[in-house]
C-alpha positions in Angstrom: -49.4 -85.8 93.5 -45.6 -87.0 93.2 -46.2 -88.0 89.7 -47.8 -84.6 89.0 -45.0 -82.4 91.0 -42.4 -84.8 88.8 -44.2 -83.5 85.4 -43.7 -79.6 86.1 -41.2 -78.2 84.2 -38.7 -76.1 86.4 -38.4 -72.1 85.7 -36.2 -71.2 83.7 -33.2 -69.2 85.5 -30.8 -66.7 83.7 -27.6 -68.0 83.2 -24.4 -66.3 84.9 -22.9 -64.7 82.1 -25.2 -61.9 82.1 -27.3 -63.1 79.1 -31.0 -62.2 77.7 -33.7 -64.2 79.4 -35.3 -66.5 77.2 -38.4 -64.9 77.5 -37.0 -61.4 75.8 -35.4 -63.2 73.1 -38.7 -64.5 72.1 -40.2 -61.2 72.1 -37.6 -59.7 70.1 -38.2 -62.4 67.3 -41.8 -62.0 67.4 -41.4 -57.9 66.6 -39.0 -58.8 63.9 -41.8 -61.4 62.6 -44.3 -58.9 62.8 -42.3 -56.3 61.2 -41.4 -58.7 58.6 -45.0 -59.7 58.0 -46.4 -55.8 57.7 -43.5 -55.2 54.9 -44.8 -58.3 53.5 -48.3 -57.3 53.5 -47.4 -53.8 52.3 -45.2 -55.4 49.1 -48.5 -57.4 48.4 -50.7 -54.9 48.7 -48.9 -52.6 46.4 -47.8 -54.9 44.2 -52.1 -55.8 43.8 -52.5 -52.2 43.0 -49.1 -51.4 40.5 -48.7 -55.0 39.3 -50.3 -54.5 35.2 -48.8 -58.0 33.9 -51.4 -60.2 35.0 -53.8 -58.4 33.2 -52.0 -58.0 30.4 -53.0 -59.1 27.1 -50.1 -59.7 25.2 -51.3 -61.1 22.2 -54.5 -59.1 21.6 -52.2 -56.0 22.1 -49.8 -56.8 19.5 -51.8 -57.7 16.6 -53.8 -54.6 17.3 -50.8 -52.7 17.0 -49.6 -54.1 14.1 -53.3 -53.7 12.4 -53.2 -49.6 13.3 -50.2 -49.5 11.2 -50.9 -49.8 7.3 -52.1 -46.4 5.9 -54.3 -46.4 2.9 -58.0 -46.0 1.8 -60.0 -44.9 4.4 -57.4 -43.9 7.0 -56.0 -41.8 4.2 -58.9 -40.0 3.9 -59.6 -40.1 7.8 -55.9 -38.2 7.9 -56.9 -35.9 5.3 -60.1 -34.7 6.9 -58.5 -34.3 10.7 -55.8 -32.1 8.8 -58.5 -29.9 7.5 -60.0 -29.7 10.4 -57.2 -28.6 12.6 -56.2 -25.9 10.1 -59.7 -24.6 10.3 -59.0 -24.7 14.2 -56.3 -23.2 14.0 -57.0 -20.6 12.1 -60.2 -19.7 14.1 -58.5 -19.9 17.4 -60.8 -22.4 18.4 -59.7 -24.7 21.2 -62.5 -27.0 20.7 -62.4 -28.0 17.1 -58.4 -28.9 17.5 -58.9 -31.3 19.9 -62.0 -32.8 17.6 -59.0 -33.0 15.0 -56.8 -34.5 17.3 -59.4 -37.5 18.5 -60.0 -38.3 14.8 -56.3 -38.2 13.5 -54.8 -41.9 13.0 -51.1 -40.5 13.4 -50.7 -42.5 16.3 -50.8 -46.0 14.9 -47.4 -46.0 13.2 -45.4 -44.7 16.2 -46.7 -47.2 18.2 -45.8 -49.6 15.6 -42.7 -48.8 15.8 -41.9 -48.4 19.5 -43.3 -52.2 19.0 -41.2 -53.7 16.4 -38.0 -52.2 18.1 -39.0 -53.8 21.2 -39.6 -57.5 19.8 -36.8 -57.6 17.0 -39.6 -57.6 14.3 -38.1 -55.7 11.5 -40.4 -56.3 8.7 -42.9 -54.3 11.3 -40.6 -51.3 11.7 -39.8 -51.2 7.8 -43.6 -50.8 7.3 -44.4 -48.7 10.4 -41.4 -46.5 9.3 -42.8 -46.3 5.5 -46.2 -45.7 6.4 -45.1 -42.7 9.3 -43.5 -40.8 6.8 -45.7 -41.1 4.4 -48.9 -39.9 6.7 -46.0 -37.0 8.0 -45.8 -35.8 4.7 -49.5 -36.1 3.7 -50.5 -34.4 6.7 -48.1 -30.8 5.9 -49.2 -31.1 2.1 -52.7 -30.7 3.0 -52.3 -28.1 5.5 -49.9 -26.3 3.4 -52.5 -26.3 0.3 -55.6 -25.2 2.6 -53.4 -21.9 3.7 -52.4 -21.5 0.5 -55.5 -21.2 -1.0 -57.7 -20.1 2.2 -57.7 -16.1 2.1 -57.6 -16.3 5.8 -53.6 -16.6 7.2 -54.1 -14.8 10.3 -50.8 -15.6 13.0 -53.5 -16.8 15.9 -52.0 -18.1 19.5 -53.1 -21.7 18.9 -50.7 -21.2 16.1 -48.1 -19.9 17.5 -48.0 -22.1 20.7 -47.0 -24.9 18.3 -43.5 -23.3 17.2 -41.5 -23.0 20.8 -41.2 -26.9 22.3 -40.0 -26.6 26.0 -39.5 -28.9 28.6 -43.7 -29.2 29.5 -43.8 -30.8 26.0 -41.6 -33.7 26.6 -42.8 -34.9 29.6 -46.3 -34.8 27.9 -44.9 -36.9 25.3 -43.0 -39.3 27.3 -46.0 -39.8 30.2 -48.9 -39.2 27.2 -46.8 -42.3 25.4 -46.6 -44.4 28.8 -50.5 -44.2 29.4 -51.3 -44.8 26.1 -49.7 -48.2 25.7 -50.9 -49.6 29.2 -54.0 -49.0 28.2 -53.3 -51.0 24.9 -52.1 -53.5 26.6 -55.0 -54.2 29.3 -57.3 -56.8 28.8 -60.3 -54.3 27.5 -58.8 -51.2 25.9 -59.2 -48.2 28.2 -60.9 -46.1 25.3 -60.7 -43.1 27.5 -57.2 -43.0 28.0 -56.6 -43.1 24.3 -58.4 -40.2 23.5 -56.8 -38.5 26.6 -53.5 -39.3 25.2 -54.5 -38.0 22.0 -55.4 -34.7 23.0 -52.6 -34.2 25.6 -49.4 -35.3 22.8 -50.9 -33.1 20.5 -49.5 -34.9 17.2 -52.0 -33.1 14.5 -51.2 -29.2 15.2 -47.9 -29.2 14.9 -48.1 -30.9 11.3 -50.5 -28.2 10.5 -48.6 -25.0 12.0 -45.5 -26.5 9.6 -48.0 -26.3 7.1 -48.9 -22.8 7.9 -45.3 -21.9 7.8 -44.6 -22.8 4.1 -47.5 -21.2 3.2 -46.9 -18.0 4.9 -43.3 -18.0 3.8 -42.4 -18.4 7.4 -39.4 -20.9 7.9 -39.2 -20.4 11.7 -42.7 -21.7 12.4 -42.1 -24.6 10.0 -39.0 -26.2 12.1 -40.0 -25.0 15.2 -43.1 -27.2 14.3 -41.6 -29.5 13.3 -39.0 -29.9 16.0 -42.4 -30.0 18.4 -43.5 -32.9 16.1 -39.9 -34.8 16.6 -40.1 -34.8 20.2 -43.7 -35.6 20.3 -42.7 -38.7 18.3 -39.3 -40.0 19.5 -41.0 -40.0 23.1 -44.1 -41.3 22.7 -42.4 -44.3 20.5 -39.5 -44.7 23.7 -42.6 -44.8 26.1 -44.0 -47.7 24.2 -40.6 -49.4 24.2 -39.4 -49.2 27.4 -43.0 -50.2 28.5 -43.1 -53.4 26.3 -39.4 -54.6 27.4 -41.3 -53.8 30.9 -43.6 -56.6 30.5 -41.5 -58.9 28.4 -43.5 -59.3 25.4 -41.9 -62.5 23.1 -39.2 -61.7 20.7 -39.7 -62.8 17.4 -37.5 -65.4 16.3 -35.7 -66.1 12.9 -34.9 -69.6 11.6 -31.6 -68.6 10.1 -29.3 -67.7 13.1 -27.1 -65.3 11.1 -30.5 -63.7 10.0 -31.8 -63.1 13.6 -27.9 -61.4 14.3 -28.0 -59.3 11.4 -31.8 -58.2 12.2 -31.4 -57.9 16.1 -28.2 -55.3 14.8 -30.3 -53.3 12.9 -33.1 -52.8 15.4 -30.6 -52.2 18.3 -29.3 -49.7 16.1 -32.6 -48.2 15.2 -33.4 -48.2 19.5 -29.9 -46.5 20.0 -30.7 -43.7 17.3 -34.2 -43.4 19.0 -32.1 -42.9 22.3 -29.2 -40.8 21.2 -32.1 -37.9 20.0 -34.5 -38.1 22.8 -31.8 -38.0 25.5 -30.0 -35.0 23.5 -33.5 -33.2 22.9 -34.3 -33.7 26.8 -31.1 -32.1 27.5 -31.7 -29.3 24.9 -34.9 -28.4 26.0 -34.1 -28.8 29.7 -31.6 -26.3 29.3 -33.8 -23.7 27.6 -35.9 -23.6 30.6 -33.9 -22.9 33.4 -32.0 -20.4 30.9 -35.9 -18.9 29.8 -36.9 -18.8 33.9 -33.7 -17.2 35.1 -34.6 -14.4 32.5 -37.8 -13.8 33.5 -36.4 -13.7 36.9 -33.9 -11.5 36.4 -36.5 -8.8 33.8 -39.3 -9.2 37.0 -36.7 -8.8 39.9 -33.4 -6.5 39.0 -34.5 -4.7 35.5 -38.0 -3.6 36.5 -37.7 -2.8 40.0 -35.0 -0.3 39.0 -36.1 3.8 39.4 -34.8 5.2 36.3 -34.0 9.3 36.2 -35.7 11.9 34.5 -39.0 10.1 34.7 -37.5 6.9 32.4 -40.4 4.0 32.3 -39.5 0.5 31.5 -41.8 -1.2 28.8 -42.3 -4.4 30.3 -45.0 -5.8 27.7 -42.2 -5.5 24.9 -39.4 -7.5 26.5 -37.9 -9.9 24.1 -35.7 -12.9 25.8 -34.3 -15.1 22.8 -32.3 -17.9 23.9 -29.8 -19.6 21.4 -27.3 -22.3 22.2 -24.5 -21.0 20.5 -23.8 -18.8 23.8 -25.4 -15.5 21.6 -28.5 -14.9 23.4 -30.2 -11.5 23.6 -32.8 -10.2 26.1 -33.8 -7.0 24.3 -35.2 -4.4 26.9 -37.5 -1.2 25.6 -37.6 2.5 27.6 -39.1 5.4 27.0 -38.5 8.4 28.5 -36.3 12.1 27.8 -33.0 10.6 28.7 -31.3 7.0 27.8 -30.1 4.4 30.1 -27.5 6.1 32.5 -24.0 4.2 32.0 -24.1 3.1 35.4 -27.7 1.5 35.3 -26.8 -0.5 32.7 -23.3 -1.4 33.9 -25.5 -2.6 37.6 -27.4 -4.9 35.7 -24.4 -6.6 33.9 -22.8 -7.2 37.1 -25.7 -8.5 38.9 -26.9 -10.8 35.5 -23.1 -12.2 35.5 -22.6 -13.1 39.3 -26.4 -14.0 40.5 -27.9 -15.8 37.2 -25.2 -18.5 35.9 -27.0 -19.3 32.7 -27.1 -15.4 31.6 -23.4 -15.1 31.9 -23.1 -14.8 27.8 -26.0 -13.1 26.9 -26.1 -9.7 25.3 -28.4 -7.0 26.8 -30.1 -5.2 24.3 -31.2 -1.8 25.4 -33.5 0.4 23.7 -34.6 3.9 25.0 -36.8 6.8 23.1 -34.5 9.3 23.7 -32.8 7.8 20.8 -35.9 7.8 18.1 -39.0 9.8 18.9 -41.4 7.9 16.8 -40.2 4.4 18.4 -41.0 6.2 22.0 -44.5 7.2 20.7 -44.8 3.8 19.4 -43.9 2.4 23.0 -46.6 4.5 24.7 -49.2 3.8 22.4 -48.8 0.4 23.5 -48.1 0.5 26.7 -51.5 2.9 27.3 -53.3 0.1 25.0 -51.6 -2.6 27.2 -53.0 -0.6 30.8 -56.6 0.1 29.1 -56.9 -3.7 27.9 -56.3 -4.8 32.0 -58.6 -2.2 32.9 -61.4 -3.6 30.7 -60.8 -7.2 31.8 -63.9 -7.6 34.0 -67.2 -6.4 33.5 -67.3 -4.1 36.5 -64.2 -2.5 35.5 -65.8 -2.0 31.9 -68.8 -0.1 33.5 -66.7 1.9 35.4 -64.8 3.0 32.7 -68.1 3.6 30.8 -69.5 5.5 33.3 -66.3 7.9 33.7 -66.5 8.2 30.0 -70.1 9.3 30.0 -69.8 11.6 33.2 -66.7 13.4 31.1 -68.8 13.7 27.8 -71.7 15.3 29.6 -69.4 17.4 31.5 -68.1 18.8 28.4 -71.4 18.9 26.8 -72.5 20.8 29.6 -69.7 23.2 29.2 -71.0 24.4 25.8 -72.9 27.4 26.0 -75.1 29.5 23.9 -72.9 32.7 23.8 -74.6 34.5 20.8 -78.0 34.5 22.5 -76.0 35.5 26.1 -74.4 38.6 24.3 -77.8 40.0 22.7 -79.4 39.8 26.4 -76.0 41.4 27.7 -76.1 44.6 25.4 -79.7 44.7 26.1 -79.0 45.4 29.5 -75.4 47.4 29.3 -75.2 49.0 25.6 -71.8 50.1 26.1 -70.9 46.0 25.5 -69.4 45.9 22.5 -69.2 41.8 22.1 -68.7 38.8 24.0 -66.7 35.7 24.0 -65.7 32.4 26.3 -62.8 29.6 26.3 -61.6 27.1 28.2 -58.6 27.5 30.8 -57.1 24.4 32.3 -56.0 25.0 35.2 -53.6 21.9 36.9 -54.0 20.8 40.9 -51.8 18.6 42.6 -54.1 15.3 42.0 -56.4 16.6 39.2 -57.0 19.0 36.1 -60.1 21.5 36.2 -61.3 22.8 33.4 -63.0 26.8 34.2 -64.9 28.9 31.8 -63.2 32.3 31.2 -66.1 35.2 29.4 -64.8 38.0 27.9 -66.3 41.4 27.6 -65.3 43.8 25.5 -66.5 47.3 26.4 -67.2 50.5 23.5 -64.6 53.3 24.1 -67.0 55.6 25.2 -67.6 53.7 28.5 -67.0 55.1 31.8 -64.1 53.0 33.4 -66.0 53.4 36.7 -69.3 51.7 35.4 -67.5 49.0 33.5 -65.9 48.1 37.3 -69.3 47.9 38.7 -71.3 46.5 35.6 -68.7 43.1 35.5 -69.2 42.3 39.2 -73.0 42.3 37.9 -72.3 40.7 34.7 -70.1 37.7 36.5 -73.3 37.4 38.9 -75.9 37.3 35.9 -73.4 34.7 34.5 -72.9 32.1 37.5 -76.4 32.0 37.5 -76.2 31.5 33.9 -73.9 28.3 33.3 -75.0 27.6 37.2 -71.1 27.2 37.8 -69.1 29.4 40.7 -66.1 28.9 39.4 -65.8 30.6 36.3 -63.3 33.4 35.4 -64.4 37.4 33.6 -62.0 39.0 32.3 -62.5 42.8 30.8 -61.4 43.5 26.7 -60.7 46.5 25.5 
């Protein structure tokens, strides 16, 4: 029992400086463990889930690449036929057979070729990827530009036009559409899906036709706007593929001759920097249309069409033009119609509030149109504002039978409205043979919510008629007629 009392370790007392038991300072340590351990476990698990280079298959990826990059025989002709075949989409309007032209088009190849020969230093790959890129752009706006040449059908459809104004949506597109693209190259077991994905998102083939289109059409406007869609499509797709391979380190390829591997790792830095310089400068660009093309929408939808013009004034909202230019000479051309133009002080309201509440409209140039000015321009305006309001109304079926029904309730209205005077005026002058004839038309009479259209009869009486008869024969004669037309409101009126 000594031995054992001797054994036993004494408590542990706090000191008498005031300091942390023991026993806390171990608990503290153990909540920093623990803490440390679930950051730990969280780094791991995400980097299981984001981590892509240990699947990676580095070798299999580039000599793929490199193999999708020569163009000749039957990817020629591959190129040729997806061209076609986008025009012909195009031109129909057809959603469907432009993204069949897009999964068959072998455009892709030589961009990714060269976003992979900048990113290893292998300049006899971005010689050919360049060659054969330029080559298969060129190819690609011939053909369309002969198939709308000699199609008879040129007709300016939406699919069409959608490919001549780039904006902001279309980079990122580009730039993510690039980045999925060459992850999936790069996994062990190609992600076929994501290829064709990619394809149809970037969008490389319409473009090259719409430029096409343009030189056919004798339309310049559509061939750089085109174009210019094409570019950025391109330079982004080939930056995502670069900045992904530097990503996950694929070799450099080395040179034997030192000065050699200088001279060639110049040029392809160079050829990287000029990739750069455009893409950053055509983000910027693009970036800055938007916010200028949403402050103008906000400004048409919040100051110019909520404003109560005089005199009955209506604002045509359907023909609003906003055209945006960076030279600071934008226009947003606004349409009226009504008796009187724009008062001075309307007009002078909406400078002031486009200059101080909307900071990239501080340069541009209101264009206002009004029909007091030219009568046929207002009667142009109406005609399409009425089209604009009957093509919503017909939007759903219901609202098509509606108007059908309205339609066919007004025809037989009028229909029923026609009556068979001739045989009315041969009973009349049975019956009263001072009646010398008989007649009807139409009087229009306006409500406050509605227009009624009334029957007014005529009766004009011989000059040898009593005055006193002809009083008492029309109260007869409107009786005989209500029971006639089976209307009450109709209208006699007495001709001498």
């Amino acid at each position: 029992m000594e031995e054992n009392k001797g054994n036993q370790t004494p408590p542990v007392q706090g000191n008498n400086n005031g300091d942390a038991p023991s026993g806390e300072g171990q608990s503290q340590d153990r909540l920093k463990q623990d803490f440390t351990g679930l950051l730990g476990s969280l780094r791991d698990f995400l980097k299981e889930i984001f981590d892509i280079r240990e699947k990676t298959d580095k070798e299999t990826t580039q000599k793929m690449i490199i193999e999708d990059v020569p163009f000749k025989g039957h990817t020629a002709w591959i190129l040729v036929c997806s061209i076609l075949v986008a025009s012909v989409g195009l031109n129909a309007n057809s959603a469907p057979v432009i993204i069949g032209a897009m999964l068959i088009s072998p455009l892709m190849g030589p961009i990714l070729g060269i976003g992979l020969s900048i990113a290893i230093n292998d300049i006899d790959t971005l010689r050919r990827a360049l060659t054969n890129f330029l080559v298969m752009v060129v190819l690609s706006v011939l053909t369309a530009f002969l198939f709308f040449k000699v199609f008879p059908l040129r007709e300016e459809s939406s699919e069409l036009l959608a490919r001549t104004a780039p904006d902001i949506r279309d980079v990122l597109i580009a730039f993510f559409g690039g980045l999925a693209l060459i992850i999936a190259r790069t996994k062990k077991g190609t992600i076929a899906s994501v290829i064709f994905g990619v394809a149809i998102a970037t969008a490389l083939m319409p473009p090259l036709c719409t430029a096409g289109f343009g030189l056919a059409i004798g339309k310049y406007s559509y061939f750089w706007g085109a174009m210019y869609l094409f570019t950025i499509n391109t330079i982004f797709i080939g930056l995502a593929t670069y900045l992904m391979l530097k990503l996950l380190r694929f070799r450099m390829v080395r040179y034997a001759n030192s000065v050699k591997r200088k001279r060639i790792a110049q040029i392809v830095s160079l050829t990287a920097l000029l990739v750069m310089i455009p893409a950053l400068w055509t983000f910027y660009n693009v970036f800055q249309e938007s916010l200028y093309m949403k402050q103008a929408r906000s400004f048409v939808d919040k100051v110019v069409k909520k404003t109560e013009l005089p005199k009955g004034g209506v604002y045509l909202h359907n023909l609003t033009e906003i055209n945006y230019r960076r030279d600071s000479t934008s226009t947003i051309d606004l349409y009226f119609m009504g008796d009187d133009a724009v008062p001075d002080h309307v007009e002078a309201t909406w400078e002031n509030t486009k200059n101080s509440d909307y900071s990239k409209l501080k340069n541009t140039i209101l264009k206002i149109e009004d029909g007091a000015a030219n009568e046929a321009f207002e009667q142009m305006n109406y005609l399409q504002e009425l089209y604009d309001s009957k093509k919503i109304e017909l939007e759903s079926k219901e609202s098509q039978i509606k108007v059908l029904e309205r339609e066919v309730n007004r025809l037989m209205a009028v229909a029923s409205k026609s009556f068979p005077i001739n045989q009315w005026a041969n009973e009349a002058r049975a019956n009263y043979p001072e009646i010398q004839e008989m007649g009807y038309y139409y009087f229009i009479k306006a409500r406050a919510d509605k227009l009624d259209t009334i029957p007014v009869f005529t009766v004009n009486w011989k000059a040898e008629a009593d005055s006193i008869s002809v009083q008492e024969n029309m109260k007869k004669i409107r009786n005989w007629l209500v029971i006639k037309t089976n209307l009450s409101d109709i209208i006699l009126e007495e001709r001498n």
